[in-house]
Every structure is written in C-alpha cells, then in structure tokens.
C-alpha positions as CSV (number, residue, x, y, z in Angstrom):
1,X,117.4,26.9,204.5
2,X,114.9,25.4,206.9
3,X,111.2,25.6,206.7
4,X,111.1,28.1,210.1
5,X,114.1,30.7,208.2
6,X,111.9,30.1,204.9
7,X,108.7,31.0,207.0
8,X,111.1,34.2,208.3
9,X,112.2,35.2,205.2
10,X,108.9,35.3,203.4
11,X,107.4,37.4,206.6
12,X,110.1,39.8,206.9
13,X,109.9,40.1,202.9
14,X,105.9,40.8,202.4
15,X,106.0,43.0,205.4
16,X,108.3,45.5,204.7
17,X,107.2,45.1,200.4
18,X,103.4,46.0,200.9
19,X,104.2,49.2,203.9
20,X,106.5,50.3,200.9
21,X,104.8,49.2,197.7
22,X,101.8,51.9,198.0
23,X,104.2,55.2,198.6
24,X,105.9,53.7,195.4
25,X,103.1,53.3,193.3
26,X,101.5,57.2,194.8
27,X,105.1,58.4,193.8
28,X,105.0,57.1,190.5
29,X,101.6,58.6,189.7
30,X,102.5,61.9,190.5
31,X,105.8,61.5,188.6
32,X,103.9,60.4,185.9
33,X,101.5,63.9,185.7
34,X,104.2,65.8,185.9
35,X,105.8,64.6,183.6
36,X,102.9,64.8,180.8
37,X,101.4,67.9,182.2
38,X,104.2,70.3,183.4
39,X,104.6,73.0,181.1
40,X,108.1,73.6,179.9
41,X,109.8,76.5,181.5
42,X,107.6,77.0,184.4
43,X,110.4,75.8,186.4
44,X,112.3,79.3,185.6
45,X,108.7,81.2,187.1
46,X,109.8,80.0,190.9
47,X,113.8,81.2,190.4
48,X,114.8,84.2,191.8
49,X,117.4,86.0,189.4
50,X,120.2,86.0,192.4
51,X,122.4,82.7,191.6
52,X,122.5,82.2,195.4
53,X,119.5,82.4,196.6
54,X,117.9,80.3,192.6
55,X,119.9,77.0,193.9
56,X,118.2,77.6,197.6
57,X,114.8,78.0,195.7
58,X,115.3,74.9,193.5
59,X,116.3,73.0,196.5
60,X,112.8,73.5,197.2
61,X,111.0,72.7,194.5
62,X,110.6,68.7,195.3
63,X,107.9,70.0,197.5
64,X,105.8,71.8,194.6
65,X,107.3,68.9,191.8
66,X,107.5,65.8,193.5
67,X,109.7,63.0,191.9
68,X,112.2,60.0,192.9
69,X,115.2,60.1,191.9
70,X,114.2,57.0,189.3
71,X,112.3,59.7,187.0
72,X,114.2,63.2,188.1
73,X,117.2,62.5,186.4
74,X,115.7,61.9,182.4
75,X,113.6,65.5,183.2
76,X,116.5,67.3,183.9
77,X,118.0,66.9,180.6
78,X,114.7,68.4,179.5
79,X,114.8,70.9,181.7
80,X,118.5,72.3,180.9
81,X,117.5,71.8,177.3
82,X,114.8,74.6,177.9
83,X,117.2,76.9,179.7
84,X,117.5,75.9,183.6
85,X,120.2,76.7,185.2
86,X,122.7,73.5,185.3
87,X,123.3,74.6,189.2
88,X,119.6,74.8,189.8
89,X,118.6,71.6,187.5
90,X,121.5,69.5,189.7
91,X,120.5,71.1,193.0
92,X,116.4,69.8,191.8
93,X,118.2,66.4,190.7
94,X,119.3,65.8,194.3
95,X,117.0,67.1,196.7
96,X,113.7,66.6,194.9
97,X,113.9,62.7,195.6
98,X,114.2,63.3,199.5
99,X,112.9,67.3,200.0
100,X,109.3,66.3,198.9
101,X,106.2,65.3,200.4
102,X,106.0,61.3,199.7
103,X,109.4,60.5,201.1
104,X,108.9,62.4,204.0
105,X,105.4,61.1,204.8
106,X,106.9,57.2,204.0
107,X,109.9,58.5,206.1
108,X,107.6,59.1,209.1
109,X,105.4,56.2,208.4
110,X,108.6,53.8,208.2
111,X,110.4,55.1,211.7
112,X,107.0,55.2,214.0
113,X,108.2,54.2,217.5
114,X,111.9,54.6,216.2
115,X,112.1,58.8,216.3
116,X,109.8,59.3,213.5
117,X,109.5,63.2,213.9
118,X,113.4,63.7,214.1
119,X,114.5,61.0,211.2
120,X,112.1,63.2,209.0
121,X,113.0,66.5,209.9
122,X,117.1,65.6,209.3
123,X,116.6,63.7,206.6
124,X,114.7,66.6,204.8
125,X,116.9,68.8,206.0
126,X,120.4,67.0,205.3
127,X,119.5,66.3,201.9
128,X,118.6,69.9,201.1
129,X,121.7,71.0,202.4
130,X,123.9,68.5,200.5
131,X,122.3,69.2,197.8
132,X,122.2,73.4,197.7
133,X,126.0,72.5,198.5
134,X,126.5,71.2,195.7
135,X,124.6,73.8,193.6
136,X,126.3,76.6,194.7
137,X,129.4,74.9,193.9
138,X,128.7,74.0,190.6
139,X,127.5,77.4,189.8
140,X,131.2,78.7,189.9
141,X,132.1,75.8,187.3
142,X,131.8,76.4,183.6
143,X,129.6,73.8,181.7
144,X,131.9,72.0,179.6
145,X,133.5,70.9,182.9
146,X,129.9,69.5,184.3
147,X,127.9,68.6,181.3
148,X,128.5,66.0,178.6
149,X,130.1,67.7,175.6
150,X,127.3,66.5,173.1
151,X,124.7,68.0,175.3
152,X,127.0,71.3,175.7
153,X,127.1,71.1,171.9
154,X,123.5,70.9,171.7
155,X,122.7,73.9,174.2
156,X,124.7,76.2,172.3
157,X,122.9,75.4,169.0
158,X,119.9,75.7,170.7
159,X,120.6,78.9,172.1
160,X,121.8,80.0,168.5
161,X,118.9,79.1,166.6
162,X,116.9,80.8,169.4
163,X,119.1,83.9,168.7
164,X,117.7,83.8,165.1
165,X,114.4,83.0,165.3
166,X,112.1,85.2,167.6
167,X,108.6,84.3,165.4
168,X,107.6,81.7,167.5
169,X,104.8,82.6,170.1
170,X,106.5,80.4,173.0
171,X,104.0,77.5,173.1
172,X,104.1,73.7,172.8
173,X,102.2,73.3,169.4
174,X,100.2,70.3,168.2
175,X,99.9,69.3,171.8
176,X,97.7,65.8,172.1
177,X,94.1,66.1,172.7
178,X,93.2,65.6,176.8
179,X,92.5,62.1,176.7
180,X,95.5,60.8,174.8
181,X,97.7,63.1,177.4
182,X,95.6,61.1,180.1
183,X,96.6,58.0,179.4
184,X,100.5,58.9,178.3
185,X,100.5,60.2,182.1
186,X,99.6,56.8,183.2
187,X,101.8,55.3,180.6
188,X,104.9,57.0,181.8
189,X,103.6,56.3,185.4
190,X,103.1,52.4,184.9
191,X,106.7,52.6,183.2
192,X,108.5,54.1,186.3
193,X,106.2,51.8,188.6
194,X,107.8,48.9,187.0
195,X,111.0,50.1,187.2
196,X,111.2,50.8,190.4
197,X,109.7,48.3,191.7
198,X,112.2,45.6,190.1
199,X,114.8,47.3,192.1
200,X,112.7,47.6,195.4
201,X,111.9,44.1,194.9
202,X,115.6,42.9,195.0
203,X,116.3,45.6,197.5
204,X,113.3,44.3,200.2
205,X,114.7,40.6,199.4
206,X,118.3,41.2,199.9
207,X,117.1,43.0,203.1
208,X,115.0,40.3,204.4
209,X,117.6,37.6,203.7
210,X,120.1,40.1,205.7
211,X,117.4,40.4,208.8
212,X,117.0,36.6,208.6
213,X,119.5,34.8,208.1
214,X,122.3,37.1,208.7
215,X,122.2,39.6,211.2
216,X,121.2,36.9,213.9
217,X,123.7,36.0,216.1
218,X,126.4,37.8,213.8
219,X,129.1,39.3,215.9
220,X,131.0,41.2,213.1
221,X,127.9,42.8,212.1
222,X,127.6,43.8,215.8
223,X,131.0,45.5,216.1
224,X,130.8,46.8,212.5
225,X,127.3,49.1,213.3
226,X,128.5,50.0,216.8
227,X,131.9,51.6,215.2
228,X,130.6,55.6,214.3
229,X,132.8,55.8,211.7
230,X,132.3,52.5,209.6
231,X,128.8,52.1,210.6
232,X,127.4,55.2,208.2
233,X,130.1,54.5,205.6
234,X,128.8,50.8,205.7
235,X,125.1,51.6,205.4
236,X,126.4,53.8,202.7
237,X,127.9,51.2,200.5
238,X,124.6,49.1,201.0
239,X,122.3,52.6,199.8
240,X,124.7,52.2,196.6
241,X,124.3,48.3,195.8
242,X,120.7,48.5,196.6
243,X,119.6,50.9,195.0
244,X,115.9,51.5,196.0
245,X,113.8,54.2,195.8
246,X,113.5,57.2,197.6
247,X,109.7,56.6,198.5
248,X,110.5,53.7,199.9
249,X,113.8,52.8,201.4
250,X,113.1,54.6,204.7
251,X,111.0,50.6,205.0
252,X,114.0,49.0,204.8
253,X,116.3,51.2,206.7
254,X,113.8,51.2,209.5
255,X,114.5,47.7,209.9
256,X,117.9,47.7,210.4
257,X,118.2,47.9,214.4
258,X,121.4,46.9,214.7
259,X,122.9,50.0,213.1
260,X,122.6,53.6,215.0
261,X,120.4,56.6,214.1
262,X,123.1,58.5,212.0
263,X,124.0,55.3,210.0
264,X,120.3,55.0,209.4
265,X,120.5,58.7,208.2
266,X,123.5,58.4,206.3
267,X,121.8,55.5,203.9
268,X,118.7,57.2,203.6
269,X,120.7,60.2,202.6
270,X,122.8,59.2,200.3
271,X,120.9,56.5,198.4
272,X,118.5,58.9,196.6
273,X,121.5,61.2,195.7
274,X,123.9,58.2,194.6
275,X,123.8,54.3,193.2
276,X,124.1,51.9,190.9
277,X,121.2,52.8,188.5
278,X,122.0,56.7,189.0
279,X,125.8,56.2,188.0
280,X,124.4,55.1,184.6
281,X,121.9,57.9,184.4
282,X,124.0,60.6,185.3
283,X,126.1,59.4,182.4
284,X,123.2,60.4,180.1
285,X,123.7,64.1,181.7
286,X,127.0,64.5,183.3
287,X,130.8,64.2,182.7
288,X,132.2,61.0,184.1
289,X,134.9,63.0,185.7
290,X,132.2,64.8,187.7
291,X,130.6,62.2,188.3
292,X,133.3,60.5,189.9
293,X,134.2,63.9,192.1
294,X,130.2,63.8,193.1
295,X,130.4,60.6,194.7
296,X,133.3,61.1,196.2
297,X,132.6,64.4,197.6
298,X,128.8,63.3,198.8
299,X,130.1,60.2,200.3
300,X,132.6,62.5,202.4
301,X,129.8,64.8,203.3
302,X,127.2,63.1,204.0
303,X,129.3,60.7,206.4
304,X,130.8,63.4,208.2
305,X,127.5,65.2,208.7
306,X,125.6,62.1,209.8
307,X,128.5,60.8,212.4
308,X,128.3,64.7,214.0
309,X,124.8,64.3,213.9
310,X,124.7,61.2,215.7
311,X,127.3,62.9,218.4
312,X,124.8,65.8,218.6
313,X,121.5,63.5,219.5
314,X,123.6,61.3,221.7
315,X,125.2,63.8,223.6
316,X,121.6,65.5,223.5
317,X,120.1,62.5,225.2
C-alpha cells in the first residue's frame, strides 16, 4: 500500500470512527441505567392485555427503553424470566435497536445531504414493521418451539414456585445502596462501550479499506450495486459479517455511494436484527431451529420490502 492510499485509509477511517464513536458511547450510557435502574416488570405496566395490539406496543418501547441490539438481547432473558410475553420480549429484541431515539438521531446525522429525513423515517418504520411481524407470528407458536428447553424448564418452575408462594411483597429486596448502583450503571455501561466498540472498530476499518482501496475503479462492484435485486441482498450479507452497532452503522452505510437508497436501507435494516455476534446470543435465548427460520425469513423480508421501496422512491422521483 502506498503512502497516498495509507494517507486515505487512515482519513476515511478517523472520519467516519469519531461522527460514530460519541452516539456509541451516549448509547451505551443509557443502556447502562437501564439496565441498573429499571425495575423489573415495569415493562408489563405499558402492555395492553389484547395479544395484538401488546406486540404493537412493545414494538414501541425502544423509544421509552432505549438499547442496541449489543445489550437488548441478555435483558430479555431477564425480562421473560419475570413474565413478558416471549412475542412481546422478541418484538422489544428487534425493534428497540432501530425504533429508538439514538439510532434515529445518528441515522439523520449520518445521511445529511443524502435524504436524511426519508432514510430515518423508513428505517424506523421498516424495522418496526419487521419486527411486530414477527411478534405476532410468534405469538401463535407454543414456547417449547421458540425458547431453549432449559429456559422453558426454568419458566415453568418459576411459575410453580410462584404458584406456591404468594408471601412475598413483590419487591427487589437487599437492593445496593445509591452509590454502589451508580457506579454498577457505569460499570455495565463501560462493559458494553468496549464491546461494541471492538466490533465498530473492525467494522469502520473493513469499511475504510473497502472505500479506499476497493471500490475505486472496481467495475464488479459497479454492476453488483446497480442490480436491485443483488445490491440489498449484498449490503445484507456485509450487515451480517460486520456486525456493528445500531447507533452507529448508519456512518458507515452513509458512505457507501455506490450502492442505492434501498440497499442502504436493507443493511441498516437488517444488521441490528441479524449477525454474527447475535447468532451467538440468540443461542443464549432461542432454539437454533428458530433461529435459523428467523434469518431466513428476515433476510426474505426485509429484501423484498427494501427493493419495493426503492421502486416506490424511484418511480416517486
């Protein structure tokens, strides 16, 4: 590599690491808090008791409990644990990461001059969809066919002992005094900071390698992002391998001109619902078979959706 691509790589790397670095870190804070400070059940106050219309409300519950999909996926264990819905707590899994306030303001900060207002808007709006989808399907399932059978195991002892013991007041007890929850909030904060910025890291240098020293001049790459059905399957792929977080991979897609708007879409869509590090947390939670059916069935959607999408603004133009 020449001095002049060195100089480009270590540009196009700094510039898109510190316009995503401080969404991260403000993600990761809040994550943190909520983590340490949300009361458990509160979740079930928001819920209406219609099935339907619960997985629509949890859909929108990233705005109130904002989290990336790095930290949302070890709370929901908690949260089933304590009696939420499995079609709610998978409907919160997927859409809190991109239905929240920080992605959509990083969202909007990343596309300025590039459609900012309507990347934002679809983006929030795709990935609640998607993901209410896939609530309300899961809500016809029965658990054993969605959850692992050691955590089914453990729900229904849980819900047995609770059966048999009604003398407790409700209440966390021997809770930490203020200052010791103070700094476990910025614990668990500084934990998921360094997490995920080790993957945003790799993810903002495999990008800036791509913008440098591979996207110039490439013709393949050229007929690849101007085909509308490989294109969003492509960008896809790359959401998967990269992994990145929600807070911050509108930076990176923001740089990739030579792919369309619904390519751009379909990445910053299905990233936060679906890659590398999540296939190995959802194994924590989920069935592999499910698993496997999720991917495959968001993959499918989420393509489809964006390439209409992309017809819809073209044509609209």
């Amino acid at each position: 590599m020449s001095p002049d691509s060195q100089q480009d790589f270590a540009l196009a790397f700094l510039s898109i690491l510190f316009e995503g670095a401080p969404f991260i870190l403000l993600g990761t804070l809040i994550s943190g808090f909520i983590d340490i400070y949300l009361p458990a059940g509160i979740m079930d106050r928001f819920l209406p008791r219609n099935k339907f219309f619960a997985v629509l409300t949890a859909g929108l519950l990233g705005a109130v409990f904002p989290v990336c999909e790095c930290a949302v996926v070890p709370v929901i264990r908690r949260l089933v644990k304590k009696g939420l819905p499995v079609s709610c707590a998978l409907t919160y899994m997927l859409a809190a990461p991109i239905v929240n306030p920080i992605t959509a303001l990083s969202t909007w900060k990343a596309f300025q001059g590039q459609g900012a207002a309507m990347m934002t808007s679809s983006r929030l709006l795709l990935g609640f969809l998607i993901a209410a989808a896939v609530g309300i399907i899961v809500s016809k399932l029965s658990l054993a066919s969605v959850l692992k059978p050691s955590l089914v195991e453990s729900l229904e002892k849980d819900q047995a002992k609770a059966d048999h013991d009604h003398s407790c007041c409700g209440h966390d007890h021997g809770e930490p005094a203020e200052d010791n929850r103070l700094v476990a909030a910025f614990r668990s904060a500084m934990k998921d900071f360094v997490d995920v910025a080790v993957y945003f890291a790799i993810g903002v240098s495999i990008t800036a390698l791509f913008n440098t020293g591979i996207a110039p001049g490439a013709q393949w790459l050229d007929g690849l992002a101007q085909n509308p059905t490989a294109a969003p399957a492509a960008l896809m792929a790359l959401a998967f391998i990269l992994s990145l977080c929600s807070t911050s991979d509108a930076f990176i897609a923001a740089t990739l001109d030579k792919f369309s708007w619904g390519a751009k879409l379909a990445f910053l869509t299905f990233g936060p619902m679906m890659d590398v590090k999540l296939l190995f947390l959802y194994q924590t939670v989920l069935r592999k078979r499910f698993i496997v059916l999720l991917a495959i069935g968001l993959f499918l959607a989420i393509g489809g959706i964006s390439i209409y999408w992309q017809q819809l603004v073209f044509t609209a133009k």
